[in-house]
C-alpha positions in Angstrom: 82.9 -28.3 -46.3 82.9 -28.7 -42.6 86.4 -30.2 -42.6 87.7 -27.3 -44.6 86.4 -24.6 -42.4 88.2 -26.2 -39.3 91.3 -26.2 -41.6 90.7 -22.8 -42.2 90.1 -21.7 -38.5 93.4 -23.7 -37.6 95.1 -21.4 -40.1 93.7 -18.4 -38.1 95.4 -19.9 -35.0 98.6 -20.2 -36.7 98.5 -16.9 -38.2 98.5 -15.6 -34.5 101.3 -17.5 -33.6 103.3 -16.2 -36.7 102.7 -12.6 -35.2 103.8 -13.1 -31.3 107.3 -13.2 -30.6 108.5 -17.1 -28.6 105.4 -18.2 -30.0 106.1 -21.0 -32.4 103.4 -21.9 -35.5 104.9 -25.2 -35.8 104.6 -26.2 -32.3 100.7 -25.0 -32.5 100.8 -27.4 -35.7 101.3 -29.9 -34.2 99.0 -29.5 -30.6 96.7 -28.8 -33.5 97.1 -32.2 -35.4 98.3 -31.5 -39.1 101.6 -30.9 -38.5 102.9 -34.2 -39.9 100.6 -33.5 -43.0 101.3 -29.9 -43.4 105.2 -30.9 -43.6 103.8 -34.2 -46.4 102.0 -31.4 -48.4 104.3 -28.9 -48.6 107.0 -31.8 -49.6 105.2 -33.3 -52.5 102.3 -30.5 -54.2 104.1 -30.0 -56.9 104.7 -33.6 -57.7 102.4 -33.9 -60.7 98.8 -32.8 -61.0 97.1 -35.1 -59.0 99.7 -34.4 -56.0 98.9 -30.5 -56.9 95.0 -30.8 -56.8 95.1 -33.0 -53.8 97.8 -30.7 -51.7 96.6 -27.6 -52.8 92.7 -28.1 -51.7 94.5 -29.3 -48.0 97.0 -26.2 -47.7 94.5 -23.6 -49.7 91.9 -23.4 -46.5 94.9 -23.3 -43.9 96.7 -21.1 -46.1 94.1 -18.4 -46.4 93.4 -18.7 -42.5 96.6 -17.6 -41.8 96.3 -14.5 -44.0 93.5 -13.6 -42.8 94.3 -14.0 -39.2 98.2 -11.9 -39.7 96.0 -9.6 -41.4 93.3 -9.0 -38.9 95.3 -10.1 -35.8 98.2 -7.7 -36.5 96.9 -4.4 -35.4 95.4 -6.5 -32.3 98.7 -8.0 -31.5 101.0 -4.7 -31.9 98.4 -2.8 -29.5 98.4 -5.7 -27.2 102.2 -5.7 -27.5 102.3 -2.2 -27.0 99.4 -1.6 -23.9 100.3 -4.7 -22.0 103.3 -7.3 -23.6 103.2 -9.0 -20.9 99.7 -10.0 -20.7 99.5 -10.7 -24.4 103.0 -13.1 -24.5 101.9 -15.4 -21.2 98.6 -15.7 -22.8 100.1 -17.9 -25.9 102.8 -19.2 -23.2 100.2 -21.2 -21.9 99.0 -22.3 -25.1 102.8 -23.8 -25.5 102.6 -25.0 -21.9 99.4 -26.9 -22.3 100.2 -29.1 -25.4 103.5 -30.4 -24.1 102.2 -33.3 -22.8 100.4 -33.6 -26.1 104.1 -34.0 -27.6 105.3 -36.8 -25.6 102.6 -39.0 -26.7 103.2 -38.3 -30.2 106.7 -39.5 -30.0 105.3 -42.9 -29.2 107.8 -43.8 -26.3 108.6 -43.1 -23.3 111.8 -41.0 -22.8 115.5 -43.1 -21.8 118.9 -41.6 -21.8 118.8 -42.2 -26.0 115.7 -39.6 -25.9 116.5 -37.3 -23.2 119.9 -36.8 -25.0 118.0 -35.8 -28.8 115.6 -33.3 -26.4 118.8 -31.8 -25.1 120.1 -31.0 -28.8 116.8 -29.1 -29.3 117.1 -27.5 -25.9 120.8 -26.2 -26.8 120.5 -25.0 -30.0 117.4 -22.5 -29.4 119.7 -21.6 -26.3 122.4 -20.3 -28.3 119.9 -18.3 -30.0 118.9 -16.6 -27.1 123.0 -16.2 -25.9 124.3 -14.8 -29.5 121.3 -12.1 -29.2 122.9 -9.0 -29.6 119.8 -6.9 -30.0 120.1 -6.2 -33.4 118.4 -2.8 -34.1 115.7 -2.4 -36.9 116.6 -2.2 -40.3 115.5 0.1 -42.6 113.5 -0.1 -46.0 114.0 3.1 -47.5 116.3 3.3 -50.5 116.2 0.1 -50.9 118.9 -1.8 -53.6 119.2 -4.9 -55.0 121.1 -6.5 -52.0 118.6 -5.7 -49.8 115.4 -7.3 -52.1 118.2 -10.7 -51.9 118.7 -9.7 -48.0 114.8 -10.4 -48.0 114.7 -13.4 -49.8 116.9 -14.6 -47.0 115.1 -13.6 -44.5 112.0 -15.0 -45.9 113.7 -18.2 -46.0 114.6 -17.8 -42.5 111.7 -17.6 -41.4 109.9 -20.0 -43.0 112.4 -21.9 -41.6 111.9 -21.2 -38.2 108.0 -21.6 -38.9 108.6 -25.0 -40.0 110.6 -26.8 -37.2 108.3 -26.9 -33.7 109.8 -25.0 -30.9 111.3 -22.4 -33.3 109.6 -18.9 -33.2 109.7 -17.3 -36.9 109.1 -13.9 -35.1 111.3 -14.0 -32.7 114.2 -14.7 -35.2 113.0 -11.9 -37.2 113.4 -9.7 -33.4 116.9 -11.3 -33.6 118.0 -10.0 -36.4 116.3 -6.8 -36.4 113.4 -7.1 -39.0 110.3 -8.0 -36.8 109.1 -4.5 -36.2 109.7 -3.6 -40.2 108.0 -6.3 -41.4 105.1 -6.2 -39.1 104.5 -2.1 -39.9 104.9 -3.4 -43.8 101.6 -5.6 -42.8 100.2 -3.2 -41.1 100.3 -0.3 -43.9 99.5 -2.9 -46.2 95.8 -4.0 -44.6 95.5 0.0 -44.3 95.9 0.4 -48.2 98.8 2.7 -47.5 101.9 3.2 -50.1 100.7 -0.3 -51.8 103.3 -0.5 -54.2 106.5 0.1 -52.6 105.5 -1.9 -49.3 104.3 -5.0 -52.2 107.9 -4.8 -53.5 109.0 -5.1 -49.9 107.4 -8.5 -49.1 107.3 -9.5 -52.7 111.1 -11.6 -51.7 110.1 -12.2 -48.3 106.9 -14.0 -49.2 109.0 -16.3 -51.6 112.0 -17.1 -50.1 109.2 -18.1 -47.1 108.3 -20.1 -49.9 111.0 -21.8 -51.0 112.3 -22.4 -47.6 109.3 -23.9 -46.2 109.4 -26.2 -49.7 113.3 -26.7 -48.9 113.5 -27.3 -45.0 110.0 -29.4 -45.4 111.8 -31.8 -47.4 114.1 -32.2 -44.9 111.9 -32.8 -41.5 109.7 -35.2 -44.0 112.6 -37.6 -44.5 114.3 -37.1 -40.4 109.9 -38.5 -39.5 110.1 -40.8 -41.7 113.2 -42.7 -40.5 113.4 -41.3 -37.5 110.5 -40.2 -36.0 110.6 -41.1 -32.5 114.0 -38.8 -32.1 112.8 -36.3 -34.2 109.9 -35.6 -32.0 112.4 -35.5 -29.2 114.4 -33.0 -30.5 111.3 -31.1 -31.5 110.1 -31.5 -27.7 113.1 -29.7 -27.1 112.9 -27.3 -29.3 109.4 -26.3 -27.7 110.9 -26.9 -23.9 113.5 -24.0 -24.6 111.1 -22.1 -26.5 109.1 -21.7 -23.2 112.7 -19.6 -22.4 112.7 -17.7 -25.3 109.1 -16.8 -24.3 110.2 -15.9 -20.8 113.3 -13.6 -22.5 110.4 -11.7 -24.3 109.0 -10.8 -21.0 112.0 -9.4 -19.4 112.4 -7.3 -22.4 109.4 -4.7 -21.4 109.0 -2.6 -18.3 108.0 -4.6 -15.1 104.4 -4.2 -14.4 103.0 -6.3 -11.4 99.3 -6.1 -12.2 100.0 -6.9 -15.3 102.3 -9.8 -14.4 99.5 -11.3 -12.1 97.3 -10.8 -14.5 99.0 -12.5 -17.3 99.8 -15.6 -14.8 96.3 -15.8 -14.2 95.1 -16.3 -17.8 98.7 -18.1 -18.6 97.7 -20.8 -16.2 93.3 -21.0 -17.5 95.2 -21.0 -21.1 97.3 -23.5 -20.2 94.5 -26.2 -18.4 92.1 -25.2 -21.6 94.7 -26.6 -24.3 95.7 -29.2 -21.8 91.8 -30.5 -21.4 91.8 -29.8 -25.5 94.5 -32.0 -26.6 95.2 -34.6 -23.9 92.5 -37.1 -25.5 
């Protein structure tokens, strides 16, 4: 029992993470510790019944963490976001910042050219996300069609991709491409018990193509571990090096506050020692 409550409090922190834009749930997977089994259950649950029973009681405790956490986290986050964004995104910087070191270890060597040069894929490709930002605006779900229920599915399965691979923030590709404030007021209307049916048929396809796609792009990262996990990790490490940029880009985006600023290094830099202290053991 006590093992499944800090399964489902790790789902909590990862529900958080799904919420703040730059912040990455797979990257907190893994300064949490069940990364590497989240990505073997999700790979083979539905590989018989005894695969199913055995996954299903791992994932169901982190599962309902993080819907209870996006649930009860999402008002918190939007009015932190709103009140002071700057505050609220260095605060989960330095969660980022502080397991880095974490990250090196788990790639089991020490980085040579070979190494340096799979970080610097990672570090590219998040990169080009960030350049080929055009600031899509928000997209609407009124009179919705069939397209846009399929246009959902693929987003879901964006996401769920970008909340798979460490570095990767599933929110802030959702920014990108213009459905991160939709989906989050969906949420939001949804915990309130407002317009229930309409706003279920809205996440109905984005909950599974998230589904699919973690299943899908789970497969994937399983198999690149297994055979190459040292590289992997490396380009992962990159991944969560440039993500610290992405989390920096979010920051420009709002109105400069100083107080706020000093305030947010302040706790960015306590945040980042606490996870540092947590995880470097």
């Amino acid at each position: 029992m006590k093992d499944k409550l800090i399964l489902f409090i790790k789902g909590i922190v990862l529900g958080v993470a799904f919420i703040i834009p730059g912040v990455s749930g797979g990257t907190l997977a893994v300064l949490l510790g069940i990364y590497e089994e989240l990505i073997e259950a999700a790979s083979n649950f539905y590989k018989g019944f005894s695969n199913f029973k055995k996954y299903f009681m791992y994932l169901l405790p982190i599962g309902l963490g993080v819907v209870v956490s996006i649930g009860l986290c999402a008002k918190i986050i939007k009015i932190g976001l709103e009140k002071a964004p700057i505050v609220t995104i260095l605060i989960f910087l330095g969660m980022i910042l502080g397991g880095i070191p974490k990250l090196f270890k788990t790639a089991g060597k020490r980085p040579g050219i070979k190494e340096c040069s799979f970080m610097l894929v990672g570090i590219v490709v998040l990169l080009l996300m960030l350049i080929f930002d055009k600031g899509a605006g928000n997209v609407s779900f009124n009179n919705m069609g069939v397209m846009s229920y399929v246009l959902l599915f693929l987003v879901g399965m964006i996401a769920s991709a970008t909340m798979v691979v460490p570095g990767i923030s599933g929110s802030f590709t959702l920014m990108l491409i213009g459905y991160y404030e939709p989906i989050l007021n969906v949420v939001n209307e949804l915990t309130s018990l407002k317009n229930l049916t309409s706003n279920l048929l809205i996440m109905l396809p984005f909950v599974i193509g998230i589904f699919v796609g973690i299943i899908v792009i789970a497969k994937i990262i399983e198999f690149f571990l297994k055979k190459y996990h040292t590289s992997t990790y490396y380009v992962i490490i990159g991944f969560v090096i440039s993500s610290v940029l992405s989390v920096f880009y979010q920051i420009f985006q709002y109105d400069f506050n100083l107080a706020h600023l000093i305030i947010g290094i302040i706790l960015m830099i306590i945040d980042t020692l606490f996870v540092y202290k947590i995880f470097d053991k």
